[in-house]
N, C-alpha and C positions, 0 to 999 in steps of 0.2 A: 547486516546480511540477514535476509529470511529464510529460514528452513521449516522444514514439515515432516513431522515424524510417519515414518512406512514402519507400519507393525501386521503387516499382512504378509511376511516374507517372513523364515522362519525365523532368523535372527531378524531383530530391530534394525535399521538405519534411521539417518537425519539424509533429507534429499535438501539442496540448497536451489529455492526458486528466485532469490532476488538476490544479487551480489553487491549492489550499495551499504554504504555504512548506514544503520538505522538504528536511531537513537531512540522511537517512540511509536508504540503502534496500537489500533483498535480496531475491531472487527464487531461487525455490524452486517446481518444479512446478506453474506458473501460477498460481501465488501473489505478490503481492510484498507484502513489509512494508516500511513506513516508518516514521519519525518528522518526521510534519506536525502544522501547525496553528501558530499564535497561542500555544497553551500546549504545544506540543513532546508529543503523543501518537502512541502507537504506534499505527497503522494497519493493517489487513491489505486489497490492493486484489485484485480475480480480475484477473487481465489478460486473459483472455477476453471477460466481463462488459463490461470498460472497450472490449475492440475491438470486439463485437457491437453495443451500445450509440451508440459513432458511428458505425459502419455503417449501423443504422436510424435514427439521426438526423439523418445525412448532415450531420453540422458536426464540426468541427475540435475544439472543447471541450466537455468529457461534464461537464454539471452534477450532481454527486456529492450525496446526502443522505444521514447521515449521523443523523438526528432520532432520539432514543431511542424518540417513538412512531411513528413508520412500521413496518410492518409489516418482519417482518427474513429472511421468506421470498427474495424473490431480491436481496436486496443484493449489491452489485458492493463497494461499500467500505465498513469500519466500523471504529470506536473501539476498541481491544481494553483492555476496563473495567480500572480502577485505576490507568492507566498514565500518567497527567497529570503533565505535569513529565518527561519523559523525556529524559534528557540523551543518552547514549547506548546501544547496542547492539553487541553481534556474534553471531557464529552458530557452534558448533563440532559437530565430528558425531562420533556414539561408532560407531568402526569396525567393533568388537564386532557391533553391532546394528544397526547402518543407522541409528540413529534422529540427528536434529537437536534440537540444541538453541539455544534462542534466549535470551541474557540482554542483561537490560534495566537500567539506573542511574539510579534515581529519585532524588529529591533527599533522600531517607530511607531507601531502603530495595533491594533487590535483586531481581529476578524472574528467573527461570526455567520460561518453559512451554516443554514439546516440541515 
């Protein structure tokens, strides 16, 4: 489960923006990836998206879809395809180039996207 601390109200709260079980997460330029879900999939959430979202919702938890046919125009959070069974991740960055990279440890097999 993801939350988000609101410290702009007098007392503190945790607001809950993602209700899967999340084992692993990083954030990256208002990006954040996890690995959530029932079968441990790698997720990519906007954290914008997710704030905008209960803003106009005006509730504490943002019901996430996620359905292969929903349209994939403005999704806030989605499955990033092949990646079922993801045990773990990290992220390393090639200084050279600015660029990030993210690997992934499936139960077979290895990923690497940028």
């Amino acid at each position: 489960t993801l939350f988000r601390s609101n410290r702009t109200e007098e007392e503190a709260t945790l607001e809950m923006l993602f209700s899967s079980k999340t084992t692993w997460v990083y954030c990256i330029s208002n990006v954040l990836m996890s690995i959530s879900g029932k079968t441990s999939q790698l997720h990519s959430h906007s954290l914008l998206g997710l704030y905008e979202q209960a803003k106009k919702d005006n509730r504490s938890m943002v019901h996430i879809s996620t359905h292969r046919l929903l349209p994939r125009k403005n999704t806030i959070s989605s499955k990033i395809p092949d990646t079922k069974g993801c045990r773990m991740c990290c992220v390393a960055q090639n200084f050279q180039t600015g660029c990030y990279y993210l690997c992934g440890a499936l139960e077979s097999s290895v990923i690497l996207p940028q």
